[in-house]
C-alpha positions in Angstrom: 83.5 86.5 133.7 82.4 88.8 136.5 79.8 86.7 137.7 78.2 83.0 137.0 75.7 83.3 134.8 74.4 80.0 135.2 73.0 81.0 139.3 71.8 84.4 137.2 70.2 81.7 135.1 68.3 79.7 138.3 67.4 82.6 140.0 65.7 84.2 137.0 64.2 80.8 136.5 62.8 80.5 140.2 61.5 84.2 139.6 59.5 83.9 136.6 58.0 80.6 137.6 56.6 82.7 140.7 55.6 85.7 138.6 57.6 87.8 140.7 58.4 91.0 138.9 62.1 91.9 138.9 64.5 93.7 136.8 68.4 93.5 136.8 70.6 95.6 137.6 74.9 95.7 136.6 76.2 96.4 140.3 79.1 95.8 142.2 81.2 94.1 139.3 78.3 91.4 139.5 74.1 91.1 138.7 71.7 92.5 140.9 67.8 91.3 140.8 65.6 94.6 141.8 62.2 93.6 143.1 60.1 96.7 144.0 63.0 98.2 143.1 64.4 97.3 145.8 67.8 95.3 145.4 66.9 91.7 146.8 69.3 89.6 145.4 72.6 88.9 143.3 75.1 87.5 141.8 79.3 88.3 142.2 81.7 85.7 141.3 80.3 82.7 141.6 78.3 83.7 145.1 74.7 84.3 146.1 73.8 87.6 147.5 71.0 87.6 149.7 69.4 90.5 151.5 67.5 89.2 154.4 66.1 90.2 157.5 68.8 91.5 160.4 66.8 89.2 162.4 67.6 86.1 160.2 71.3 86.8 159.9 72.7 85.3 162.3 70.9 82.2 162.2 71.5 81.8 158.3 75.5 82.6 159.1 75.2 78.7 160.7 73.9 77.3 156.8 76.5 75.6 154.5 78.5 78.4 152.7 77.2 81.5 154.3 79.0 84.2 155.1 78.8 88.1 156.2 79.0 89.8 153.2 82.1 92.3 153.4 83.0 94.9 150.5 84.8 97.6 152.3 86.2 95.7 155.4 83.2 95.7 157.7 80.0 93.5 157.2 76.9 94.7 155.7 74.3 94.4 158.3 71.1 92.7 156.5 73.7 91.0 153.4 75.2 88.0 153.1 77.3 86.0 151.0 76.4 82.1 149.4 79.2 80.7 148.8 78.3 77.4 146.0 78.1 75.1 148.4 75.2 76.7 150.5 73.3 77.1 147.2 74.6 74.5 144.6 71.2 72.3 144.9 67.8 74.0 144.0 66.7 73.1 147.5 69.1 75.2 148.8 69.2 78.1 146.2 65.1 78.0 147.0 65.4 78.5 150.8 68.2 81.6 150.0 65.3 83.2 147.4 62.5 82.6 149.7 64.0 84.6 152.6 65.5 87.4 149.8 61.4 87.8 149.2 60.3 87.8 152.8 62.4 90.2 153.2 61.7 92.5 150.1 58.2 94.3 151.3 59.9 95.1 154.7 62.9 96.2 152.9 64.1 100.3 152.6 64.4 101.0 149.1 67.6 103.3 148.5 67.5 107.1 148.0 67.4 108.2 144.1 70.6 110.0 143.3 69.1 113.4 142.2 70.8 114.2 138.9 72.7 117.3 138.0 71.8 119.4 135.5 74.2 121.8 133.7 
């Protein structure tokens, strides 16, 4: 299993019962959850990934199970990593999904690959 399906599960609970629109997205060997098509959240392993304001990072790295999140051996400015401590109660998971929306309408979307035609 690349990811747990069971946060993919809570998270898409917490979304629909807010009538957020989001899609999903296979990224990163885990789930993504696109709002605005913007990539606001995810799954990987069993951790959260939350994008959040830079200005928020720092003081969420003090929470329970948070961590920078790190693919290629420097952090991700803006990214971090729940690990299932920091979001194992719905409180918690609530206050990681809250701060993933804040975020979203200030949030750059990324630059469409332009395809190549042959």
């Amino acid at each position: 299993m690349a990811y747990d399906t069971s946060l993919a599960d809570r998270i898409t609970d917490l979304l629909t019962s807010r009538r957020i629109r989001f899609t999903t997205k296979a990224m990163m060997g885990g789930l993504c959850f696109m709002v605005n098509d913007k990539m606001c959240m995810g799954v990987t392993q069993q951790r959260l990934m939350v994008r959040l304001d830079p200005a928020e990072e720092a003081e969420s790295l003090k929470r329970p199970g948070c961590g920078p999140m790190d693919f290629t051996g420097r952090p991700m400015k803006g990214y971090v990593f729940v690990q299932p401590e920091g979001h194992d109660s719905e409180q918690d998971l609530r206050h990681w999904v809250d701060l993933a929306l804040a975020f979203n309408p200030k949030a750059k979307a990324s630059k469409k690959r332009a395809s190549s035609s042959k």
